[in-house]
C-alpha positions in Angstrom: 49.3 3.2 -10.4 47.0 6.4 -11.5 44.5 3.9 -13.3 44.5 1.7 -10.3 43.8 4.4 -7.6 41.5 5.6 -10.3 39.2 2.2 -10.7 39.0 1.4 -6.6 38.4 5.3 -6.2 41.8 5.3 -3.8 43.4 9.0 -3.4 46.9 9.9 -5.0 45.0 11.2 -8.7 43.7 14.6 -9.4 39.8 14.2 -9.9 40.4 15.4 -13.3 42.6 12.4 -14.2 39.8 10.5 -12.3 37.3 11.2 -14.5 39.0 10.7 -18.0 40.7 7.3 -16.7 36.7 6.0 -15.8 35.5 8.1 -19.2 38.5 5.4 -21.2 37.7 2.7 -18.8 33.8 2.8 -19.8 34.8 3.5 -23.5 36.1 0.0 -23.7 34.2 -1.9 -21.7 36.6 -2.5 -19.1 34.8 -5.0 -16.3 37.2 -5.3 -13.3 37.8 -9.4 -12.3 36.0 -9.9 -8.9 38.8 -13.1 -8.4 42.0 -11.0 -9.3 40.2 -8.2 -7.0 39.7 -10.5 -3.8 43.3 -12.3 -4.5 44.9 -8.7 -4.3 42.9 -7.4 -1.4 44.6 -10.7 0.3 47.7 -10.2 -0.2 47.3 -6.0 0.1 45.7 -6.6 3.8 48.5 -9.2 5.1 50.0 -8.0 7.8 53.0 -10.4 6.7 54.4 -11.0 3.3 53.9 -15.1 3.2 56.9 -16.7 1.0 55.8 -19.4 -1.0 57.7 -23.0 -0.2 60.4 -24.7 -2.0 61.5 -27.8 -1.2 64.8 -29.1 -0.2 65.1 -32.5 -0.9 67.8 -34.5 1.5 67.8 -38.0 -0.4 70.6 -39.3 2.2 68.6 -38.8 4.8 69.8 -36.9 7.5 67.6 -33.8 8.0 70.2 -31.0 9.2 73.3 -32.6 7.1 72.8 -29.7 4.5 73.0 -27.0 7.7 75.3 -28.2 9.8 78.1 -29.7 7.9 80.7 -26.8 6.9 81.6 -28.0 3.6 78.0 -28.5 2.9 76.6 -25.6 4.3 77.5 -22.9 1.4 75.4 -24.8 -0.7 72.1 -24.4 1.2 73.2 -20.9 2.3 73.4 -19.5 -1.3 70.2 -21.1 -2.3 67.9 -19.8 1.2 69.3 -16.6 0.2 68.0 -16.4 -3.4 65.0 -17.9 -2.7 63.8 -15.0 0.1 65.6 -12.3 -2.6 62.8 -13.8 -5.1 59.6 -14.3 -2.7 60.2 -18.3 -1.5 61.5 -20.5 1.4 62.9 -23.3 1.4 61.1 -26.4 3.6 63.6 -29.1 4.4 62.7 -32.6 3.4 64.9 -36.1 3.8 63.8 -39.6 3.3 64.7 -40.9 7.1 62.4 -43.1 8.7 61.7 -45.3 5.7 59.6 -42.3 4.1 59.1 -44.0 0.7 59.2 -41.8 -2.7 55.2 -42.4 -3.0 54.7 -40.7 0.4 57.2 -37.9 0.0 55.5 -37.0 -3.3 52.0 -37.1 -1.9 53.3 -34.8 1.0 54.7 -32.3 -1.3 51.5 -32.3 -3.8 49.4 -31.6 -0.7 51.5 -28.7 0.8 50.8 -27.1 -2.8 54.9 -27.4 -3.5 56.0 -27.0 -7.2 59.6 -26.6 -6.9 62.0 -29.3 -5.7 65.7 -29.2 -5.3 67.5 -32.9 -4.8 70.6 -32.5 -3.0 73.1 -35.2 -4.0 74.2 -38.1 -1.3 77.3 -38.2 -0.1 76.2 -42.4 1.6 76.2 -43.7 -2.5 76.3 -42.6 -5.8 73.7 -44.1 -7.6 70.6 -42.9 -6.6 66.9 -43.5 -8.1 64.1 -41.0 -7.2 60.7 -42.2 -7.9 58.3 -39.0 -7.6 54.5 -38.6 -9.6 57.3 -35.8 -11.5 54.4 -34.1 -13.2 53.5 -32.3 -10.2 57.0 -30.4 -10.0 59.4 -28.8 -11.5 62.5 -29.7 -10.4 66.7 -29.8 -10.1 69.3 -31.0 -8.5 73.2 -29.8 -8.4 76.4 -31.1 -8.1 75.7 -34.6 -10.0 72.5 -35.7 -7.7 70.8 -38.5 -9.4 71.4 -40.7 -12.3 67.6 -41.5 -12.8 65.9 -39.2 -13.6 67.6 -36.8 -15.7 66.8 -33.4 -14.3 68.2 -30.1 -15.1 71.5 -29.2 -12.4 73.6 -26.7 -12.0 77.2 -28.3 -11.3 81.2 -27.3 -10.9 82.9 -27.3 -13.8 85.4 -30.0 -12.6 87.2 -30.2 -15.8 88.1 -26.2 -15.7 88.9 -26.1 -12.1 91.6 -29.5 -12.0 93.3 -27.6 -15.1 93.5 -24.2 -13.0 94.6 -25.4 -10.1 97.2 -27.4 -11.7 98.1 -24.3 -13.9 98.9 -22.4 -11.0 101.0 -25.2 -9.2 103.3 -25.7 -12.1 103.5 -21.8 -11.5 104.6 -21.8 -8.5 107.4 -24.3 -9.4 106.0 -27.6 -8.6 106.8 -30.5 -11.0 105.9 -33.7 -9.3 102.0 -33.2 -9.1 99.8 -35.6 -7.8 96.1 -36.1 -7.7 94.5 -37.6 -5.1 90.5 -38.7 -6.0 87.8 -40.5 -4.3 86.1 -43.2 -6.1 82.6 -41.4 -5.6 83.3 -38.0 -6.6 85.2 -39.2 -9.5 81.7 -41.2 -10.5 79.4 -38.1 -10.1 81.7 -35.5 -11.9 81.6 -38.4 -15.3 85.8 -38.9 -14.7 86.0 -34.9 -15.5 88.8 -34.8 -13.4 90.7 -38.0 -14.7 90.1 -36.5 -18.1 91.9 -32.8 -17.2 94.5 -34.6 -15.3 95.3 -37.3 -18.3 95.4 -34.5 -20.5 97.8 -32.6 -18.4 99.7 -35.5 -17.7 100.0 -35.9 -21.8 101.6 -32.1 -22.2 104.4 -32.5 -19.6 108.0 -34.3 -19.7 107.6 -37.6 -19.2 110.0 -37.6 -16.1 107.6 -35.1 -14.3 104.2 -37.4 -15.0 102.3 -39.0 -11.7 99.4 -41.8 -11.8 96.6 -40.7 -10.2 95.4 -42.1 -7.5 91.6 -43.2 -6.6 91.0 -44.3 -3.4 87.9 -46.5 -2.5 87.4 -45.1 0.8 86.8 -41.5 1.8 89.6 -41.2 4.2 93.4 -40.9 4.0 94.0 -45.2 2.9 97.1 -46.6 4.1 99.1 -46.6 0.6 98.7 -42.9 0.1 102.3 -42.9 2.1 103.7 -45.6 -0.7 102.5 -43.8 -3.2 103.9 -40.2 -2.8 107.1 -41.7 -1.5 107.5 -44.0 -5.1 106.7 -41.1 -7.2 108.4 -38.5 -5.4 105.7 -36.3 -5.2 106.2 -32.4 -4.6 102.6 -31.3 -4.2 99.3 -33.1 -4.2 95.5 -32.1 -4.9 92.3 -33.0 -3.9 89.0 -32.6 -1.9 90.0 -34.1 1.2 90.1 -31.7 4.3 92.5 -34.1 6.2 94.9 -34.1 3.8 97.3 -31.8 5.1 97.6 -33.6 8.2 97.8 -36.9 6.4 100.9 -35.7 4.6 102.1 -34.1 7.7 102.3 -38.1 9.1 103.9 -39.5 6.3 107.0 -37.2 7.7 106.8 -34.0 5.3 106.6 -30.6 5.9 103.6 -28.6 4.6 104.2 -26.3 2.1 108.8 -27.1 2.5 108.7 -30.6 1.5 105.1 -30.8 -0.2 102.6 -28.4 -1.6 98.7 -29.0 -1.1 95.9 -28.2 -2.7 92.2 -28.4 -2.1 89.7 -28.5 -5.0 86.8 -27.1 -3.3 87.5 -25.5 -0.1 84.7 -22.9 0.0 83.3 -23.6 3.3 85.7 -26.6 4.5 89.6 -25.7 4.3 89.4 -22.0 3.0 92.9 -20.9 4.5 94.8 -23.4 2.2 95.7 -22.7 -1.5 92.7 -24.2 -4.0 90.2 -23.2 -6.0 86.8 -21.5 -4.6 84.4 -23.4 -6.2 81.7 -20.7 -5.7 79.2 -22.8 -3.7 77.1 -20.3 -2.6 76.6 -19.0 -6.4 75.6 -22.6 -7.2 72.6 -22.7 -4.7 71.5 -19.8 -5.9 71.9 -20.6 -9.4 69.7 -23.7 -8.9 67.1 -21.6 -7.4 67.0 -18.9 -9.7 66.7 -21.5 -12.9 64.1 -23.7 -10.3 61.6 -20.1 -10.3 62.1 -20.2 -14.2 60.7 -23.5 -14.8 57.8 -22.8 -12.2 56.8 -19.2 -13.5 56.9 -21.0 -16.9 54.6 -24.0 -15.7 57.7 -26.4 -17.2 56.1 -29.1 -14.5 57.4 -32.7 -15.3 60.4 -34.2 -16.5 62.4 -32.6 -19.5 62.9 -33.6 -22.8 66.4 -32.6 -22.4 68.1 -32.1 -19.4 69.9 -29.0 -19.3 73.7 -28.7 -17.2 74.7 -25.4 -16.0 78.7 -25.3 -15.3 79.9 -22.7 -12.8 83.6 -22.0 -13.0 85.9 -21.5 -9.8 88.7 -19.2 -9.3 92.3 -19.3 -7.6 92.2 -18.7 -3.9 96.0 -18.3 -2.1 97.1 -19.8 0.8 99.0 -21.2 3.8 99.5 -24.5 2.0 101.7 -23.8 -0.5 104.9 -21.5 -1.6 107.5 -20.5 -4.6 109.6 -23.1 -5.2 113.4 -22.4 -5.8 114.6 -22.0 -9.3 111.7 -23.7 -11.1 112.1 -24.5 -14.5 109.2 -22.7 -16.8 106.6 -25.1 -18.1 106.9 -25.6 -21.7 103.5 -25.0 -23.0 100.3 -23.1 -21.6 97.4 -25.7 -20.6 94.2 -23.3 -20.6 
């Protein structure tokens, strides 16, 4: 700061100091750079800091989805947060109105954007983004695309199935069910069919449950068939009407039937389930997003990079001790 007031001949250094910073200054030749000078007198002489853009890439379409939807809305929460913390906003952008890939990458390169987020769908699963990539640097979270392979920032499915179930067989339950959509099971690569197989192979054989994957992304009809046929006790999964689908097949929620959700940040958070930090993964993608841009890593990568965030237990209303449970006979995590 002394050198600086020094050079533009600012007050805030003794004239003393003055005179032997300009004596050094002259010594070696110092020449001041007439661009880095203007660029800081700019940004000095603003009356308002200006944040530089990121973009928020909505490949499913609708605008507002990422705003407005509650389960959805952690995600872009955590990430506009982090990105005024570190000097940036984000700029929504969605391919609606038959915007092809070629014009949404020629509207980005001309708005002088060099970060891009791509939120996942939630309409389909297998998505292929066709951007000029060189231009950006860029990731998505939460499983977004299959092609290309960027760097994301995900849930660690795996851990948070085994916790949840962890804490279920603590709480007595023996008759555990799994409930899955065919989708989500697709974007997390079967993590969750591969924690639940694995339980399923560490438990009495009278207290395994198939798991059940349902096409559609409601409640289907044989969910009722199934839990009565394998006498379930408590069920898990990422649908928020759950509860009250269980509640018209005729049980009581928590008496009869324990439920847990899998990621109720933002969507069901007074039930029992994990917290599967949504908030921390927006801002994770954004913080690793500046990284790549500071370090001019424009382009695709040679090797796409995952970033798991773990989730923790979060109590609730859905679930309670069962009576005289029997201990589990070995640990799982």
């Amino acid at each position: 700061m002394s050198v600086s007031c020094a050079i533009r001949n600012r007050p805030g250094v003794s004239e003393e100091t003055r005179a032997r910073i300009l004596a050094c200054a002259q010594k070696l030749n110092y020449q001041p750079d007439s661009r880095v000078n203007s660029w800081l007198a700019t940004v000095r002489g603003a009356k308002k800091k200006e944040l530089l853009p990121i973009a928020w890439l909505n490949i499913d379409g609708s605008r507002d989805i990422w705003q407005t939807q509650r389960y959805l809305a952690p995600y872009y929460d955590g990430a506009s947060r982090r990105c005024e913390e570190l000097g940036y906003r984000l700029e929504l952008f969605s391919l609606e109105n038959e915007l092809t890939n070629k014009r949404l990458g020629q509207i980005l390169y001309h708005r002088n954007i060099q970060g891009v987020i791509v939120a996942p769908p939630h309409r389909q699963h297998i998505i292929h983004l066709r951007l000029n990539w060189q231009h950006f640097a860029a990731i998505s979270f939460e499983k977004a695309l299959v092609v290309p392979q960027l760097f994301q920032v995900a849930q660690d499915s795996y851990y948070n199935l085994m916790l949840a179930l962890k804490m279920l067989r603590r709480f007595g339950y023996r008759r555990i069910g799994l409930l899955l959509d065919q989708q989500s099971d697709r974007r997390s690569y079967h993590a969750c069919q591969a924690a639940y197989q694995y339980f399923q192979a560490n438990i009495a054989p009278e207290e395994r449950v198939p798991i059940f994957i349902s096409k559609v992304a409601g409640l289907p009809d044989e969910l009722r068939a199934w839990m009565k046929k394998n006498r379930i006790d408590a069920v898990a999964g990422r649908n928020d009407h759950l509860v009250e689908g269980v509640r018209s097949f005729g049980y009581r929620v928590p008496e009869d039937v324990g439920v847990v959700h899998l990621s109720l940040d933002g969507d069901c958070e007074d039930w029992a389930g994990i917290w599967s930090r949504k908030e921390e993964i927006g801002a994770t993608t954004v913080d690793l997003l500046v990284g790549l841009m500071q370090n001019h890593q424009f382009g695709l990568p040679r090797l796409a990079r995952e970033t798991l965030i773990r989730g923790y237990w979060h109590p609730g209303k859905t679930l309670i001790p069962r009576k005289n449970p029997r201990r589990p006979r070995r640990k799982f995590m």
